[in-house]
ROTIMI-767954 format. One record per residue (C-alpha): x, y, z; residue in three letters; residue number from 1. Coordinates in nm, 3 decimals, decimal comma. Layout:
% residues N
xx  yy  zz  res  n
X  Y  Z  ALA  NUM
...
***
This chain:
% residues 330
xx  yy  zz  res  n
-1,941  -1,513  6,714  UNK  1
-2,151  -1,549  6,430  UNK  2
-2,433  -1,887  6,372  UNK  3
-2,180  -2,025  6,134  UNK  4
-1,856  -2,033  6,353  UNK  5
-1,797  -2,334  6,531  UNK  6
-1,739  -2,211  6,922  UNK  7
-1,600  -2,516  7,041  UNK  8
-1,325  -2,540  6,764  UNK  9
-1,250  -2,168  6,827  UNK  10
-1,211  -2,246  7,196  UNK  11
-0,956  -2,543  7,098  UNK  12
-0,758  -2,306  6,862  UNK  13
-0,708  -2,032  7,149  UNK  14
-0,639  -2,320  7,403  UNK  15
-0,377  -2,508  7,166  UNK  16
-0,236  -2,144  7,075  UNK  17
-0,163  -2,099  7,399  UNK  18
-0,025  -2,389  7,484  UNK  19
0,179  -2,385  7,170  UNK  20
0,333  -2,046  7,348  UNK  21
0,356  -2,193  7,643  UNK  22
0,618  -2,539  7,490  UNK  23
0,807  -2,236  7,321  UNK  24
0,885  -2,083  7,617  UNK  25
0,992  -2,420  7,766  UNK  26
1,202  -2,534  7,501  UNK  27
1,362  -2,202  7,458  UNK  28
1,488  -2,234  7,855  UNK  29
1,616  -2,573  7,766  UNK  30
1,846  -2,436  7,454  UNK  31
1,947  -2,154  7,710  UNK  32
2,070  -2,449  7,920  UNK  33
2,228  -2,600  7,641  UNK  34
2,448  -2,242  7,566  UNK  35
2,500  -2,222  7,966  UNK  36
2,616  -2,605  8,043  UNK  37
2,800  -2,618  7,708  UNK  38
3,064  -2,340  7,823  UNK  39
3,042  -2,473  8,179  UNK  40
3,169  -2,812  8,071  UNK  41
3,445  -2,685  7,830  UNK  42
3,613  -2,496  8,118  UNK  43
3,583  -2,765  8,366  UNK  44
3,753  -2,959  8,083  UNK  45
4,023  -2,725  8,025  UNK  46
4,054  -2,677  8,405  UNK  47
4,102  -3,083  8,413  UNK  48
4,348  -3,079  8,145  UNK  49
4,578  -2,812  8,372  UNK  50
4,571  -3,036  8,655  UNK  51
4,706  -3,348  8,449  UNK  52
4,958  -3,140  8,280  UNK  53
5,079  -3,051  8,617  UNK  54
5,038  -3,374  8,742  UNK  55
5,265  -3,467  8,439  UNK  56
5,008  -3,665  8,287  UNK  57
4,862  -3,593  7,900  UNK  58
4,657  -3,312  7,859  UNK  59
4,226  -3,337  7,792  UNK  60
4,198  -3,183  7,456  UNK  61
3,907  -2,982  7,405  UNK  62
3,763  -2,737  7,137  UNK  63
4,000  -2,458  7,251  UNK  64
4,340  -2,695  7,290  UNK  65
4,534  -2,560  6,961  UNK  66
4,740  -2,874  6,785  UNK  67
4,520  -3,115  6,949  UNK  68
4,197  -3,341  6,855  UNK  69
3,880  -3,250  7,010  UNK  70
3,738  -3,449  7,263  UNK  71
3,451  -3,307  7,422  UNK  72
3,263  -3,600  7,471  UNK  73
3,118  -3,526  7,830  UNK  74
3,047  -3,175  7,786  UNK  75
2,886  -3,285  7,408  UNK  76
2,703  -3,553  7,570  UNK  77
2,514  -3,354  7,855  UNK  78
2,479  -3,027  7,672  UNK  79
2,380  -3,217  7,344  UNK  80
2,088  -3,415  7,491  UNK  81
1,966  -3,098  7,669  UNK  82
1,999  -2,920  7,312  UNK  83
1,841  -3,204  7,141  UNK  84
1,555  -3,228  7,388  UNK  85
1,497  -2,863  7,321  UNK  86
1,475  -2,905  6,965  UNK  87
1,201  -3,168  6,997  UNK  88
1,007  -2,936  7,249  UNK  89
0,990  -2,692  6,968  UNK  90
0,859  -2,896  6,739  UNK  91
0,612  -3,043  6,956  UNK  92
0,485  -2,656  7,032  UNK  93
0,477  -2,655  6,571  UNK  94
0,272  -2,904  6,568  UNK  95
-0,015  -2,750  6,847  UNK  96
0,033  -2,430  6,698  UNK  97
-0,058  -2,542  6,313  UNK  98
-0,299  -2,734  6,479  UNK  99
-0,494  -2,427  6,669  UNK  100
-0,456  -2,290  6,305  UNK  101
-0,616  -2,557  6,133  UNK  102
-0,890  -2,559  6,423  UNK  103
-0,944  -2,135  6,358  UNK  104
-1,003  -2,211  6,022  UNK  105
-1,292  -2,501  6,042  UNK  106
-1,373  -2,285  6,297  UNK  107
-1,502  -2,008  6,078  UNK  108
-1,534  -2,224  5,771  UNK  109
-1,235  -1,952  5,578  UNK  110
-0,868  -1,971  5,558  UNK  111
-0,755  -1,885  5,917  UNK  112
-0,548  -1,576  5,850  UNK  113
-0,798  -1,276  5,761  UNK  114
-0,719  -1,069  6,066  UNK  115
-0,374  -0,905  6,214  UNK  116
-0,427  -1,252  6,485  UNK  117
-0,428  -1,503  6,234  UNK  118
-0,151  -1,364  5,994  UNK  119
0,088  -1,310  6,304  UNK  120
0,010  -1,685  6,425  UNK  121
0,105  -1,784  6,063  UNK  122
0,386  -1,572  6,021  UNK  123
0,566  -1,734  6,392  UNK  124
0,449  -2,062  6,263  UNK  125
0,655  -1,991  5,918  UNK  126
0,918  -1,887  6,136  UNK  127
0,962  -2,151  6,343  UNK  128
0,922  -2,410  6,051  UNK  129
1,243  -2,225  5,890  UNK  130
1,429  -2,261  6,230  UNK  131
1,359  -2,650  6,256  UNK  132
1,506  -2,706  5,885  UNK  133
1,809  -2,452  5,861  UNK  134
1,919  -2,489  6,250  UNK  135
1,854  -2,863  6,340  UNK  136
2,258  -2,918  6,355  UNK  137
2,468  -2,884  6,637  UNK  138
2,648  -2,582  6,508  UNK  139
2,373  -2,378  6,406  UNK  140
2,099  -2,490  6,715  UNK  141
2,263  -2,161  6,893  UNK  142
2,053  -1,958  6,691  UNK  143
1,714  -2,106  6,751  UNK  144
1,739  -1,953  7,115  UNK  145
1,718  -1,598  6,930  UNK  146
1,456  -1,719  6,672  UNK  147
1,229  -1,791  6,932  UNK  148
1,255  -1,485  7,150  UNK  149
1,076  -1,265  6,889  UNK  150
0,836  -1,560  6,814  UNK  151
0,745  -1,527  7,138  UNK  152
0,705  -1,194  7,168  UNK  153
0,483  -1,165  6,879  UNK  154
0,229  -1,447  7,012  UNK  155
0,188  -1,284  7,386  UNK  156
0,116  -0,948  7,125  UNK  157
-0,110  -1,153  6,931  UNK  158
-0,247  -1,338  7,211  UNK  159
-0,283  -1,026  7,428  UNK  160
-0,335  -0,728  7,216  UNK  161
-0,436  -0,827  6,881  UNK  162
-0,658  -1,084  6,922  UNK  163
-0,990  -1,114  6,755  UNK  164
-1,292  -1,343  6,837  UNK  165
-1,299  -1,593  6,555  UNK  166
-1,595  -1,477  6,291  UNK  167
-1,587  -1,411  5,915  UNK  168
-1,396  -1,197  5,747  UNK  169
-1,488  -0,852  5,583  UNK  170
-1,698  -0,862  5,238  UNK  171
-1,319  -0,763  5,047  UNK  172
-1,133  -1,078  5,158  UNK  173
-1,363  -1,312  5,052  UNK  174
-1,150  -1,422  4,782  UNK  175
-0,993  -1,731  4,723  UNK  176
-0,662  -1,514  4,683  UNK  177
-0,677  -1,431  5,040  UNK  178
-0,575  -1,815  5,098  UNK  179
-0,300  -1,759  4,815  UNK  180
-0,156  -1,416  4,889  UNK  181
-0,117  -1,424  5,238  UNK  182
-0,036  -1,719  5,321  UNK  183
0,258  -1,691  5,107  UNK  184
0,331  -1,351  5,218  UNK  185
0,342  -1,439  5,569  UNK  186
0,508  -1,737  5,570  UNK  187
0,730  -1,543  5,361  UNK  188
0,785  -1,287  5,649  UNK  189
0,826  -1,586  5,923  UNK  190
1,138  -1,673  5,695  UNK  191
1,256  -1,349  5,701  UNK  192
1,267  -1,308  6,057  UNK  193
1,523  -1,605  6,083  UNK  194
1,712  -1,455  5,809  UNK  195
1,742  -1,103  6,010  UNK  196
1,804  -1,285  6,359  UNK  197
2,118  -1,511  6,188  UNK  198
2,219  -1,138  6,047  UNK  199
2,231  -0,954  6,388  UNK  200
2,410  -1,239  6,529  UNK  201
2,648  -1,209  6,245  UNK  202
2,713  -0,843  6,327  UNK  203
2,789  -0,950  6,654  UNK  204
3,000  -1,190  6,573  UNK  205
3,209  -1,059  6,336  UNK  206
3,309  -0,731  6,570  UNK  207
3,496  -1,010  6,839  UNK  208
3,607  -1,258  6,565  UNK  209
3,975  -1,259  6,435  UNK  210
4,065  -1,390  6,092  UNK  211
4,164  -1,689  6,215  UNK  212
3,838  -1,744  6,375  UNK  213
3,935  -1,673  6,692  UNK  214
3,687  -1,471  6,966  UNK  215
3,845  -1,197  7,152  UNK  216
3,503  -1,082  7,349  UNK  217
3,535  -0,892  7,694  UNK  218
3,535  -1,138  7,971  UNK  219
3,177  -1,156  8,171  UNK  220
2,855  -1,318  8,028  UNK  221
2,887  -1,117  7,726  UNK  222
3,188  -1,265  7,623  UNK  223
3,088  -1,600  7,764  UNK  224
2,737  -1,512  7,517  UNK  225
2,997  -1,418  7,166  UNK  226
3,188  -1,737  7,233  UNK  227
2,917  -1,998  7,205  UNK  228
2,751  -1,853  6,889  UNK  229
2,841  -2,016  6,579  UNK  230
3,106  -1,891  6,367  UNK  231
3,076  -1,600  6,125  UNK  232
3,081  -1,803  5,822  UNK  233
2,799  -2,012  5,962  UNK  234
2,567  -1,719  6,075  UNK  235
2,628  -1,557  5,712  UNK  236
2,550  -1,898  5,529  UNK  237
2,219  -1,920  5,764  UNK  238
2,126  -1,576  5,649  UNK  239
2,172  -1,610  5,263  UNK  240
2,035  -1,924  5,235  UNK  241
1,675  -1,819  5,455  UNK  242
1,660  -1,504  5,227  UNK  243
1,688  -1,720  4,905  UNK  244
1,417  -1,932  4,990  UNK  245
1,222  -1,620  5,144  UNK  246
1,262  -1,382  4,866  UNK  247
1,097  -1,586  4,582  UNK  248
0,845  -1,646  4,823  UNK  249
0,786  -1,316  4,909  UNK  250
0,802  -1,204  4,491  UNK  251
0,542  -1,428  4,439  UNK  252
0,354  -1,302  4,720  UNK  253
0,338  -0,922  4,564  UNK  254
0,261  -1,059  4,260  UNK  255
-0,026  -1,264  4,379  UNK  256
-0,104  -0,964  4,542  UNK  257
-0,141  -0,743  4,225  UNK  258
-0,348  -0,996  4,043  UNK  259
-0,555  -0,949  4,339  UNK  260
-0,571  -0,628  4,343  UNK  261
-0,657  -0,603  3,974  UNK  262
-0,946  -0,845  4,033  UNK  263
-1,049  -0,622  4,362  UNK  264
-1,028  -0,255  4,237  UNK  265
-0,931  -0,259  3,925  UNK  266
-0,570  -0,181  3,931  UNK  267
-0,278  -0,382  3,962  UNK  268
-0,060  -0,096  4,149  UNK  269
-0,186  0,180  4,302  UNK  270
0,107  0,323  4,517  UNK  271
-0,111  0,236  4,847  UNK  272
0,099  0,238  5,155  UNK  273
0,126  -0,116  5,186  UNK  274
0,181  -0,173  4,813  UNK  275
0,431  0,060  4,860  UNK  276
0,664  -0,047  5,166  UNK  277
0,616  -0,401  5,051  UNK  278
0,809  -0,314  4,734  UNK  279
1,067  -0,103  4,940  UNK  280
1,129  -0,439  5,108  UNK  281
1,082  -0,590  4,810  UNK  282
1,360  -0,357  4,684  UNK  283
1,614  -0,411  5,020  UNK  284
1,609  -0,812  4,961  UNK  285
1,680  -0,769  4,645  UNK  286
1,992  -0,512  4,676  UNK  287
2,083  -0,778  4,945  UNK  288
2,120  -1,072  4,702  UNK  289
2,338  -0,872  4,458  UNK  290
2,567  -0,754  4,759  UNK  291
2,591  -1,054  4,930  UNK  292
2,732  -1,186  4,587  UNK  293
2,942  -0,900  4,497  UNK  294
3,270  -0,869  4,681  UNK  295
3,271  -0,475  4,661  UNK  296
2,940  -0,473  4,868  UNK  297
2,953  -0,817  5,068  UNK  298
3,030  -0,578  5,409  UNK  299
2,735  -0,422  5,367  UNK  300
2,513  -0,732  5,272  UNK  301
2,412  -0,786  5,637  UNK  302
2,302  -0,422  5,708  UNK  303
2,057  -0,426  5,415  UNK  304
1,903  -0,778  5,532  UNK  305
1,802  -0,611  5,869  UNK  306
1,689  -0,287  5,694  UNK  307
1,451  -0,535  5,523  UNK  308
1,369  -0,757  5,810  UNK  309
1,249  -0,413  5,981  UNK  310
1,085  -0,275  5,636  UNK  311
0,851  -0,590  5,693  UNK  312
0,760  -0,551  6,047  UNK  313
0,727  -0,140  5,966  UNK  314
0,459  -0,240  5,696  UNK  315
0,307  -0,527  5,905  UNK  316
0,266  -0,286  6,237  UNK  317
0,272  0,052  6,125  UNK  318
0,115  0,062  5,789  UNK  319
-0,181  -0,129  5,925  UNK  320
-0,264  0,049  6,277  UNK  321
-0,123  0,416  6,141  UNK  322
-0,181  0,483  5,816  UNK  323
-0,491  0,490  5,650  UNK  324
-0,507  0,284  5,309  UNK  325
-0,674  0,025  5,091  UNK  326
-0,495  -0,246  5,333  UNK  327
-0,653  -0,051  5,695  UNK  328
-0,896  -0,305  5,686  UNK  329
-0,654  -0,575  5,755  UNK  330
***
């Protein structure tokens, strides 16, 4: 560390980082709970309901009783707290993981996200903000499980593989752009990867779901798995509506970026390899928005949102560890 970086704050931001991982992981097993006592209770309820109708008494009606009124009060109530409890976990972990951001950056007296560590630690954080506003119902919690499986993935990478010692950052990102263009390019990208989760799921969805919105999974935990995800419908909504908050981020973000760049070297656009993917992304997202309201193309809306979601991780990974450009330095 260098004499102007604060080494107890950059000890707080690793610790809280890591706790923040660790409350992820916890809450995450607590919505996997939720999915697992959810189904548990509906069949116990259905298997109730078979032993009043042969009893001769009224039937329990539950979520998959046709003609009758849902009543899934004990299974809501058990699963629902556990679901609920998860959700608060999570944003407990948000609120230690902005904090070890905050810490990084009066830490090194910069904007914390000048190294492949910082913007990944943004980028969950973004990520995990998105999943707390677009899934907080009932219906849509489901999808938070997936949302945070590549979160945390990404901070045991960050933690583990690209971590650097908090210092300052090279002579070219001094710039009070840096706090401008990637920031919103990352959070940007944290958005996006809720947007391509909801879009798998969607995938999956829609190969077992009827017209009438039926499932018709193979039996096992697969099935069990297809079942308790929200409908199609919903998983489609979540998708369009991330990627229309996302992608005017993210257009601002390249912009911002070629300002930048003009200030920097003296060129807006220069074809560099990051320039470059980012406005093949740029490019997907876009050809997404138009299919996703065109009927022709709607089918093929959902393939072109995970084409993009990978476009972004391509150009954060690849472009900056394999190919040499303007951006290596990142």
């Amino acid at each position: 560390m260098g004499p102007d970086i604060d080494a107890d704050l950059a000890k707080y931001s690793d610790v809280l980082f890591t706790s923040a991982t660790g409350i992820y992981a916890f809450a995450l097993i607590l919505l996997v709970v939720e999915l697992a006592t959810s189904s548990v209770d509906r069949s116990a309820a259905r298997d109730r309901s078979r032993e009043l109708v042969a009893a001769g008494g009224a039937p329990i009606a539950t979520s998959s009783t046709p003609g009758l009124v849902v009543d899934d009060a004990p299974r809501r109530g058990r699963s629902e707290r556990i679901g609920r409890m998860g959700y608060a976990v999570v944003a407990a972990g948000l609120l230690l993981h902005i904090a070890s951001i905050v810490c990084r950056g009066l830490a090194t007296d910069r904007m914390p996200w000048g190294n492949m560590y910082e913007f990944v630690a943004i980028t969950c954080a973004g990520a995990v903000l998105a999943g707390l506003i677009m899934l907080r119902s009932t219906a849509t919690r489901p999808i938070l499980v997936f949302v945070l499986v590549p979160v945390l993935v990404l901070m045991f990478v960050a933690e583990g593989v690209l971590y650097t010692t908090a210092g300052p950052v090279v002579p070219a990102l001094k710039s009070y752009w840096l706090a401008i263009h990637v920031s919103i390019v990352s959070v940007g990208s944290g958005i996006f990867l809720v947007s391509g989760v909801a879009s798998l799921l969607f995938l999956l969805r829609r190969h077992y779901e009827a017209p009438d919105g039926t499932v018709r999974a193979p039996s096992g935990a697969f099935g069990t798995l297809v079942e308790r995800l929200p409908s199609a419908k919903v998983l489609d909504r979540v998708a369009y509506g991330t990627v229309i908050v996302a992608f005017p981020l993210f257009s601002a973000g390249v912009i911002c970026g070629a300002i930048w760049a003009e200030a920097a070297w003296g060129r807006a656009w220069g074809w560099d390899p990051k320039e470059t993917v980012s406005f093949i992304a740029w490019v997907i997202y876009a050809a997404y928005l138009h299919a996703r309201a065109t009927s022709v193309w709607r089918r093929a809306a959902p393939y072109l949102n995970i084409l993009g979601f990978v476009a972004m991780f391509f150009n954060l990974f690849v472009i900056n560890y394999v190919v040499s450009g303007l951006h290596s330095y990142a």
